[in-house]
N, C-alpha and C positions, 0 to 999 in steps of 0.2 A: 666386225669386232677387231679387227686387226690395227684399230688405229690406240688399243689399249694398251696400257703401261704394262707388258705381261714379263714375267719372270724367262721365259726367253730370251726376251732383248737383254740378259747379264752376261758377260764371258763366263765360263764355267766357273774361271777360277774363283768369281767374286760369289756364283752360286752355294758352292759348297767348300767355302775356308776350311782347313785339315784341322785337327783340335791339338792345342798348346798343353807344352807342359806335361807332370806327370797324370798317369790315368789317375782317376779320381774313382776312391776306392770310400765304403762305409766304414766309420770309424769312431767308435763307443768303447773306451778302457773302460767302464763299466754299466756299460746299458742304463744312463744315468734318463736317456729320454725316452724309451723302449721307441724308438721310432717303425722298427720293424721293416718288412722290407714287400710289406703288401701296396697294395695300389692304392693312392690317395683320389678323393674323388670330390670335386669341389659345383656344385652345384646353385644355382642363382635362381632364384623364384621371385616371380612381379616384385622385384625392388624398385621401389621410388625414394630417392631422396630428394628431402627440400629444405633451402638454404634461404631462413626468413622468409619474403613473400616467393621465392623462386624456384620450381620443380627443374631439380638439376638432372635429374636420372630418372627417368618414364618406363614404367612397368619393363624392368629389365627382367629378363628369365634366358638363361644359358649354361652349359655346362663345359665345367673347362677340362680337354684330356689330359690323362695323367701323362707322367713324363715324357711332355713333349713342350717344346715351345708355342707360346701363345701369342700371336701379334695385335694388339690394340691400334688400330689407325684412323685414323679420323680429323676430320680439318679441326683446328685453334676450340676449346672452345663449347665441346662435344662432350663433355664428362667425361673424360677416358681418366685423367688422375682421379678422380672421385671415385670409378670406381673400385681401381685399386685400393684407394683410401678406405671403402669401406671393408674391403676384405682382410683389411688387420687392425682395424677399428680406429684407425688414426681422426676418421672424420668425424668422431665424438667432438674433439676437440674446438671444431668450427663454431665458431658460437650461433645460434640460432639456426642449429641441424636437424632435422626431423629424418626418421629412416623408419619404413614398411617393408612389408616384404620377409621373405628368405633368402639366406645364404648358409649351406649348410657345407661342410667340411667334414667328412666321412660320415654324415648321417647327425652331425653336430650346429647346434642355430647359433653362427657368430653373429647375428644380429640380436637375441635375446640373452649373449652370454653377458657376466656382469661378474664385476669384484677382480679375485684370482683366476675367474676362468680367463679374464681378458688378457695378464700378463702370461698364461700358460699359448694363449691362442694367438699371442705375436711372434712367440718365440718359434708358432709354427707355420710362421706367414714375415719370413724373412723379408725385408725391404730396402732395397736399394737404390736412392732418391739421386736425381737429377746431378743435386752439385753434392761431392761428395759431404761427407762431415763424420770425420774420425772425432772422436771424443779428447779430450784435453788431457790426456795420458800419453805414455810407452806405445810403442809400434806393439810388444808384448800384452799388456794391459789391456789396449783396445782389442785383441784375438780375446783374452782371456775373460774380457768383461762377464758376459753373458751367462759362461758357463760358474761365474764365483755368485753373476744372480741365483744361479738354478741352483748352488749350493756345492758346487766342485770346489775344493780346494787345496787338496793334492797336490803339495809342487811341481811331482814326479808325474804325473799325470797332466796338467797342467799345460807345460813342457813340452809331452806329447802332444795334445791337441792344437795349440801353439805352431807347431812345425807342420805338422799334416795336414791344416788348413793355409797355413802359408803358402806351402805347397802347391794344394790343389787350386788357389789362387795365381798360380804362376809369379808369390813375390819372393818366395825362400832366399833362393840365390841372392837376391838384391840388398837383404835387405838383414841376413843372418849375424854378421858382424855388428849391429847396431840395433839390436831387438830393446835394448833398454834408452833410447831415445824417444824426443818430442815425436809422435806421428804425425805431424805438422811440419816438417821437415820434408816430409814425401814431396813427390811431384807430385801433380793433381789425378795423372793415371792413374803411381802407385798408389795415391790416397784410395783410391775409389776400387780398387783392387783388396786394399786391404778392408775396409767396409764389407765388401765380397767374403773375405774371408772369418770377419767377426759373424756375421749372419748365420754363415753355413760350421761355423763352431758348434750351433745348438743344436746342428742337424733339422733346420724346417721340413714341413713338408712342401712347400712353393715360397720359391725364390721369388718375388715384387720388382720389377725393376722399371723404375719412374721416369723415360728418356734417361736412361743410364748413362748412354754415352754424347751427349750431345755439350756435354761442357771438355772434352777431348779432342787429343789432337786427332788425327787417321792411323799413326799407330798403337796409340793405346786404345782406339776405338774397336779398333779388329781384334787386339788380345781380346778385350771384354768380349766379343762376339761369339771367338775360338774357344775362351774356355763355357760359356753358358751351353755351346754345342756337345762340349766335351761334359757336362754335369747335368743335361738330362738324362743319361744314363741313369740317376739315381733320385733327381729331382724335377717336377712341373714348374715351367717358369712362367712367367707373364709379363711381359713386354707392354709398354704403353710408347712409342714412335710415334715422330713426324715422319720420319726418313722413311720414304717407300722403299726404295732401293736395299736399305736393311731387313725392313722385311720381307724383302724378297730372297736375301741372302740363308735367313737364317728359320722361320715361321714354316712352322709344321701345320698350322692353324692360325686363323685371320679369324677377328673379330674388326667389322666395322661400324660405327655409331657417327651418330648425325643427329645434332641438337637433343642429346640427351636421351637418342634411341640407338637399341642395335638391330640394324636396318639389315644385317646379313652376317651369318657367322656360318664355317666350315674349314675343310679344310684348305690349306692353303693352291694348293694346283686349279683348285674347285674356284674357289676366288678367286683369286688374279687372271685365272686363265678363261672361266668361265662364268662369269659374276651372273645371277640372276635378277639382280635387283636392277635398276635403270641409274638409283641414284649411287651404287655403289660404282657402276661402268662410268658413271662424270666424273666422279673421285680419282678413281686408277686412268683416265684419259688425260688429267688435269685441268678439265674446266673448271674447275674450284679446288683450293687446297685449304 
């Protein structure tokens, strides 16, 4: 086994990046989402989805740990966005989508929720996609959005939220002299930082992150990495990578899939270091990516 891509072969330093920025603390002026501060528990039962004639996702059943990072890896191709997609329902949207199965969110079915429950049950399945996309507003506006959907409108509160997600985003400092400008002005980090911080305004219970960093340079790549390490403290994330070497940096827990199966899931020492599957060991050796 020794010829495997194992989380040893990283220098430490790349092991375990320190976490950026202020500690990221819970933060409700007025308990607007009772988010709570129990244990979120996100559990997947024989889900298949199929897209027209094509079974994209094959009797998926997994359970994701609570606040810990989750790494999705798998070659080109594998489902792995779909299945984030289906976990805050964005893959209604596909046209000629079929989905079976369960997916239940502290004992709740996102796959039979329908109407209000759906906008209540994105706002708690935060997503942050590949290439950023701040909304056509204020750097302000786009923190604020979500919470004037939920019905905050409190200038004074507002304001607060505003700052304390900026914040815990690591963009405060950058960007506080010009809170009432185009967010379209950002760099493409801070864009995708601030994204980061409109999400975690509603307080979700799991952060989505869609190849978050792969449209960044290597330093904006690593804030994003540093503060996600720094916000499981309080949030379960979900990672969907190409980059092995990221998930080896940062993944508490591996999920890996192959043509539309999860062919091995655990924790992460467990995989990388001791894979039991055969086709997961070709994966991590790189005879196929």
């Amino acid at each position: 086994m020794k010829h495997l891509f194992t989380a040893m072969s990283l220098p430490a330093e790349e092991r375990k990046p320190a976490a950026v920025g202020k500690l990221v603390t819970m933060f409700r002026p007025d308990h607007k989402f009772e988010r709570g501060e129990g244990e979120s528990e996100l559990v997947v039962e024989n889900l298949n989805v199929h897209i027209k004639q094509q079974h994209i996702l094959k009797e998926i059943s997994l359970t994701i740990p609570d606040k810990k990072i989750t790494c999705i890896i798998g070659p080109s191709g594998c489902g792995k966005s779909t299945l984030l997609k289906t976990f805050n329902r964005l893959i209604d949207s596909v046209e000629g989508v079929r989905v079976s199965g369960r997916v239940l969110l502290n004992g709740e079915d996102i796959v039979g929720s329908g109407g209000a429950e759906i906008i209540n049950l994105r706002r708690k399945m935060g997503l942050i996609s590949q290439k950023p996309c701040p909304l056509p507003m204020s750097i302000f506006d786009n923190v604020a959005y979500g919470c004037r959907v939920h019905g905050i409108r409190n200038r004074r509160k507002l304001r607060m939220i505003v700052r304390h997600y900026l914040e815990a985003a690591g963009l405060w400092e950058e960007v506080k002299e010009r809170l009432n400008t185009p967010a379209a002005r950002l760099s493409i980090g801070q864009q995708q930082r601030l994204c980061l911080a409109r999400s975690l305004a509603v307080e979700p219970h799991f952060i989505l992150a869609d190849e978050a960093t792969s449209a960044l340079d290597p330093i904006s790549s690593k804030t994003i990495e540093e503060l996600f390490i720094a916000l499981k403290q309080h949030y379960s994330i979900v990672m969907v990578t190409h980059t092995l070497r990221q998930a080896l940096r940062v993944a508490d827990h591996v999920v890996f899939m192959y043509l539309g199966q999860v062919i091995e899931a655990g924790p992460a020492d467990q995989v990388f270091n001791n894979p039991t599957n055969k086709l997961t060991q070709k994966y991590l050796s790189g005879i196929f990516s």
